[in-house]
FIKOLZA-1660 file (N, C-alpha, C; in steps of 0.1 Angstrom, whole numbers, plus 5000, padded with zeros to 4 digits):
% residues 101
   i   px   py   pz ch aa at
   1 5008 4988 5000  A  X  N
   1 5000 5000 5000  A  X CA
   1 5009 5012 5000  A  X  C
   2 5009 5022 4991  A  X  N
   2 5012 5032 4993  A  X CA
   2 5001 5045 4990  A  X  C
   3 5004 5055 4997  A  X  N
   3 4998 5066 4998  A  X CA
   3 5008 5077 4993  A  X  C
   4 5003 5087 4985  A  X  N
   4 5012 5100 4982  A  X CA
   4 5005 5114 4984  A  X  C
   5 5004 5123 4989  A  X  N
   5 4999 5137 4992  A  X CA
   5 5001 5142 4978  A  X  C
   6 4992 5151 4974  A  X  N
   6 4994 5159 4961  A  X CA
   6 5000 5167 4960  A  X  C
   7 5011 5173 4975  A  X  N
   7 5017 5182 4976  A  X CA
   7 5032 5177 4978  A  X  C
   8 5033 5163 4980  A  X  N
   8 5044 5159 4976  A  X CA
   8 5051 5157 4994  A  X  C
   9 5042 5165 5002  A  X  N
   9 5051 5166 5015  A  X CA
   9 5049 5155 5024  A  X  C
  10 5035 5145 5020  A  X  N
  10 5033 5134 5029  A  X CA
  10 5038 5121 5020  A  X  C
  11 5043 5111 5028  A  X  N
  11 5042 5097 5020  A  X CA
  11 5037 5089 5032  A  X  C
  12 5029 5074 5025  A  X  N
  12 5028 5064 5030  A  X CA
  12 5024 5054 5027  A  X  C
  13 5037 5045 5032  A  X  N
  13 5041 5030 5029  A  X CA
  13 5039 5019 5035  A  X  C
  14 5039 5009 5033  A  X  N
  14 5042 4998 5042  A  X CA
  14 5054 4991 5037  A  X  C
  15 5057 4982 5047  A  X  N
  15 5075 4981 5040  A  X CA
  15 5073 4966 5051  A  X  C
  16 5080 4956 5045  A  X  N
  16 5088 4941 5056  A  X CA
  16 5095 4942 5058  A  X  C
  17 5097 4936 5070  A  X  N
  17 5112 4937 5078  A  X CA
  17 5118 4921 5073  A  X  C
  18 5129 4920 5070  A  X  N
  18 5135 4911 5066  A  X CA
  18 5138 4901 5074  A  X  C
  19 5144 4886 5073  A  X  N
  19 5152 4880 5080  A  X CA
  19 5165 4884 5090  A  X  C
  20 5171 4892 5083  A  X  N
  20 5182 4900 5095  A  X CA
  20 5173 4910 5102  A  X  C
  21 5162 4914 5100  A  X  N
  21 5157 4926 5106  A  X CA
  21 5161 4939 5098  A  X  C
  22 5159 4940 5087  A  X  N
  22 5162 4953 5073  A  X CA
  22 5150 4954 5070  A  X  C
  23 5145 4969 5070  A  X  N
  23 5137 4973 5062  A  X CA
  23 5146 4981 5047  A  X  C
  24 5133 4981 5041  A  X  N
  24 5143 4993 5026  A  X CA
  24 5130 5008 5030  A  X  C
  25 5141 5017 5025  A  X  N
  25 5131 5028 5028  A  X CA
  25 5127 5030 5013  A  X  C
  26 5112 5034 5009  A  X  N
  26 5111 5038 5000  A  X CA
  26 5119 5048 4991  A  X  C
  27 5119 5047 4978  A  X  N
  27 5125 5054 4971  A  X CA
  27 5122 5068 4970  A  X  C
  28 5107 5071 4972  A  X  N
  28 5096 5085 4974  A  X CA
  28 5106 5091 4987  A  X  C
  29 5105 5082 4999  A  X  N
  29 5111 5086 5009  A  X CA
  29 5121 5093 5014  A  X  C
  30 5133 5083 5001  A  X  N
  30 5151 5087 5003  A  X CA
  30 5148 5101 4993  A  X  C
  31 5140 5103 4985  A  X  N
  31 5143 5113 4974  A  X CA
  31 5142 5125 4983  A  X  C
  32 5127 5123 4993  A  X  N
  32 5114 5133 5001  A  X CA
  32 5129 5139 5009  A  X  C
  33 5138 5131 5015  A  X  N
  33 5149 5135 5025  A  X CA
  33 5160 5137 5018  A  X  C
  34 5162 5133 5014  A  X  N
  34 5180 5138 5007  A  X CA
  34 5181 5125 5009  A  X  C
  35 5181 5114 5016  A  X  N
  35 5191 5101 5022  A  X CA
  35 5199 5098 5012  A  X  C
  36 5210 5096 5013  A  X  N
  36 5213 5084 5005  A  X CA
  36 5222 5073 5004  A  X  C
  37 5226 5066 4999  A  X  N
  37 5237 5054 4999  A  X CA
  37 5246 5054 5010  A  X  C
  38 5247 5051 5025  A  X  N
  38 5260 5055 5030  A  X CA
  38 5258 5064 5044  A  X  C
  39 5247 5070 5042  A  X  N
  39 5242 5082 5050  A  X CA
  39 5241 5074 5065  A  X  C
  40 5239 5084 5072  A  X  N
  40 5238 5072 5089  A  X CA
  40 5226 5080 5092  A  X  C
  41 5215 5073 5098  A  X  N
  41 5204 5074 5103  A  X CA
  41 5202 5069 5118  A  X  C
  42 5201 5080 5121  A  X  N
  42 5192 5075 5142  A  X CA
  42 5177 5073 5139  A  X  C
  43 5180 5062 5153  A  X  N
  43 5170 5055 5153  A  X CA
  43 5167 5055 5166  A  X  C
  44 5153 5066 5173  A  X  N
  44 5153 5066 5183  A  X CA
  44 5142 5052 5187  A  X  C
  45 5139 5047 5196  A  X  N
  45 5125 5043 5203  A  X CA
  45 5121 5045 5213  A  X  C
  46 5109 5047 5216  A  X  N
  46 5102 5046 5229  A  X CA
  46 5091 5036 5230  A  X  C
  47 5094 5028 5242  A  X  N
  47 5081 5016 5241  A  X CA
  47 5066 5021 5239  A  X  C
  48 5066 5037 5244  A  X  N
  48 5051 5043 5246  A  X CA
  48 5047 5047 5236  A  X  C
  49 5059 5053 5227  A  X  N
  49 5058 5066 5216  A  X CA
  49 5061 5059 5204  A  X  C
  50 5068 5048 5205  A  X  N
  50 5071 5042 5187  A  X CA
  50 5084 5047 5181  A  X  C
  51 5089 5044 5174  A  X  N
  51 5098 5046 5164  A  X CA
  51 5100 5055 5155  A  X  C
  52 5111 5065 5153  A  X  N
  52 5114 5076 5149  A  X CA
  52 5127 5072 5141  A  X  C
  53 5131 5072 5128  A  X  N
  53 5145 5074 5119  A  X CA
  53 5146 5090 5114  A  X  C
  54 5155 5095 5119  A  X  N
  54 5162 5107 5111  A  X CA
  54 5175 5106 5110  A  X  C
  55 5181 5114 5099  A  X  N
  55 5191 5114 5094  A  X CA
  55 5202 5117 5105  A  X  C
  56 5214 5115 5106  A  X  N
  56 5221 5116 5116  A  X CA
  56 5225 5135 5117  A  X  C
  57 5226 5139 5104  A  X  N
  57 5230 5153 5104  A  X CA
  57 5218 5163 5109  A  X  C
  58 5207 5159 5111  A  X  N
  58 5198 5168 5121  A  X CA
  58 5202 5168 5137  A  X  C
  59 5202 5153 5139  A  X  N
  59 5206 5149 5154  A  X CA
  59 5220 5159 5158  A  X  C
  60 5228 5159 5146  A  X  N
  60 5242 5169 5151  A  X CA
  60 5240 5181 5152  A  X  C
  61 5227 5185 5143  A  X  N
  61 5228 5200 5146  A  X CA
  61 5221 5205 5159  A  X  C
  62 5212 5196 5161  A  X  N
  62 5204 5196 5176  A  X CA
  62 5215 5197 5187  A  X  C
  63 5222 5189 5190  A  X  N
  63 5233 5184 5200  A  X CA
  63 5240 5200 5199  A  X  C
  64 5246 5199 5187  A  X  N
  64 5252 5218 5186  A  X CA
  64 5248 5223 5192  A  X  C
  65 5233 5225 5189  A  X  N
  65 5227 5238 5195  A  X CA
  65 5226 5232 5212  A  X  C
  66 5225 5220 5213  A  X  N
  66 5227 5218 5226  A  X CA
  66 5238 5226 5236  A  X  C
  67 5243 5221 5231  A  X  N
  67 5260 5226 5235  A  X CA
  67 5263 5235 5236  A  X  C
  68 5256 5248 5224  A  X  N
  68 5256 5262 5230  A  X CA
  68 5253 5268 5234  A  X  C
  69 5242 5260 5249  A  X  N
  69 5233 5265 5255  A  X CA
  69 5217 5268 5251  A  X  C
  70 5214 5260 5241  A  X  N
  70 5202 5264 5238  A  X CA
  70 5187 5248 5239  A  X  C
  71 5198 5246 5245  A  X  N
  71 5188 5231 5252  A  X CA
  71 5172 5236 5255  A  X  C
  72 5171 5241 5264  A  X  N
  72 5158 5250 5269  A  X CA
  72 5149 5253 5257  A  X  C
  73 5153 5256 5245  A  X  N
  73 5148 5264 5238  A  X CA
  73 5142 5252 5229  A  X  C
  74 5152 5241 5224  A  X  N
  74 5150 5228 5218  A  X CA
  74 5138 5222 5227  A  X  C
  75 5143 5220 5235  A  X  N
  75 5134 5207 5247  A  X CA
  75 5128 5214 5259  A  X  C
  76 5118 5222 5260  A  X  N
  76 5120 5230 5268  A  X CA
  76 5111 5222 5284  A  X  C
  77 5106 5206 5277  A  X  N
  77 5102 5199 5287  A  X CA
  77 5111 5194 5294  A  X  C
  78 5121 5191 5289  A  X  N
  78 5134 5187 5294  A  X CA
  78 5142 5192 5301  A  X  C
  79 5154 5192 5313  A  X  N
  79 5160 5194 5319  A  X CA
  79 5176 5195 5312  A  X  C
  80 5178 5208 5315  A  X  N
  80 5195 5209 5311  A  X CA
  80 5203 5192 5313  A  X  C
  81 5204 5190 5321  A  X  N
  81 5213 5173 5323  A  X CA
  81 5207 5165 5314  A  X  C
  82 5193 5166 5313  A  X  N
  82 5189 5154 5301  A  X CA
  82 5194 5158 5288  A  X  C
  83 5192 5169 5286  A  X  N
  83 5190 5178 5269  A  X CA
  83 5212 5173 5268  A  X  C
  84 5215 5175 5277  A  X  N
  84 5230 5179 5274  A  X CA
  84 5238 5161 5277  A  X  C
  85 5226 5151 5286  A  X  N
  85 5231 5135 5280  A  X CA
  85 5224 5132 5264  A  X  C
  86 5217 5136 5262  A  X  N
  86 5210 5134 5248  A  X CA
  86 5223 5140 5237  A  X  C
  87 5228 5150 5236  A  X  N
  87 5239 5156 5230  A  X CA
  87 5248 5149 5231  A  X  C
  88 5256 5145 5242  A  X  N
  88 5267 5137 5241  A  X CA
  88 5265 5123 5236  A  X  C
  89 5250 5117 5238  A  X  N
  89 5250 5102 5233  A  X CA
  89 5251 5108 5216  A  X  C
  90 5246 5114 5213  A  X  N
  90 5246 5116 5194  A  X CA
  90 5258 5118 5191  A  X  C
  91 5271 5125 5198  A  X  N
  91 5281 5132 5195  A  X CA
  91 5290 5118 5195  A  X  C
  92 5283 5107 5206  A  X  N
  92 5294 5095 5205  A  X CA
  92 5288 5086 5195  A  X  C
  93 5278 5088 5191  A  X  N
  93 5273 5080 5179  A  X CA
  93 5279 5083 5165  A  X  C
  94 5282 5101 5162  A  X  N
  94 5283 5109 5155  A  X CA
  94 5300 5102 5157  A  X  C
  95 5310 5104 5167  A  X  N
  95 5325 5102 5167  A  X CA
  95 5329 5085 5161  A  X  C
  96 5317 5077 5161  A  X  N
  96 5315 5063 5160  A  X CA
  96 5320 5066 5146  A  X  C
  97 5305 5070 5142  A  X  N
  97 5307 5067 5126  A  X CA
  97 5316 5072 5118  A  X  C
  98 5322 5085 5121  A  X  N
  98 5338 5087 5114  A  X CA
  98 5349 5082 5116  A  X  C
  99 5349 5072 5128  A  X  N
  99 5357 5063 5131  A  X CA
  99 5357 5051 5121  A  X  C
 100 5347 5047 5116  A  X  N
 100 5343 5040 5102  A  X CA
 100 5348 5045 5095  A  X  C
 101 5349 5054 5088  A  X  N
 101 5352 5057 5076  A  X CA
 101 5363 5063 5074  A  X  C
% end
C-alpha cells in the first residue's frame, strides 16, 4: 500500500522487515529527505511513543545547539542534564561513525 499527498510533502508505505531485521526505505522517501547510499540514520525508540529514523546530520545539529546552550529552547520539557546526556550520546554515535570511515 502506498499513499502520496498531492503536495508531495506526505508519503505512505508499508515496507517488511527482513530476515536480519532490514527494512528498505522507500525510494519517494530517500528522494522526500536527501538520504542516500552511506548516510547514517538515528533511530530513536520509545516503548510508549514508537519509532522515529532521522538522518544523523539533524541529530548533530540539535546536540550543537545543545552545547551552545540552547537546550531549553530545543526541549523545553526537558532538563539541562537530560538535553545535554541526549547531545553527548549523538556526538558518541556521531564520533563512532567517522571512526568507520
Amino acid at each position: 500500500m502506498k499513499s502520496k499527498s498531492k503536495d508531495d510533502r506526505k508519503y505512505m508505505s508499508s515496507v517488511k522487515v527482513g530476515p536480519k531485521g532490514q527494512i528498505v526505505i522507500p525510494k519517494e522517501v530517500r528522494d522526500m529527505f536527501g538520504i542516500e547510499s552511506g548516510d547514517t540514520l538515528i533511530i530513536l525508540a520509545d516503548a510508549q511513543k514508537g519509532i522515529a529514523i532521522e538522518r544523523m546530520s539533524v541529530f548533530s545539529k540539535i546536540a550543537d545547539a545543545i552545547f551552545r546552550g540552547k537546550g531549553k529552547e530545543i526541549y523545553p520539557e526537558h532538563s539541562e542534564e537530560d538535553s545535554l546526556t541526549f547531545a553527548n550520546e549523538i556526538k558518541k554515535i556521531s564520533d563512532s561513525e567517522e571512526e568507520k570511515e
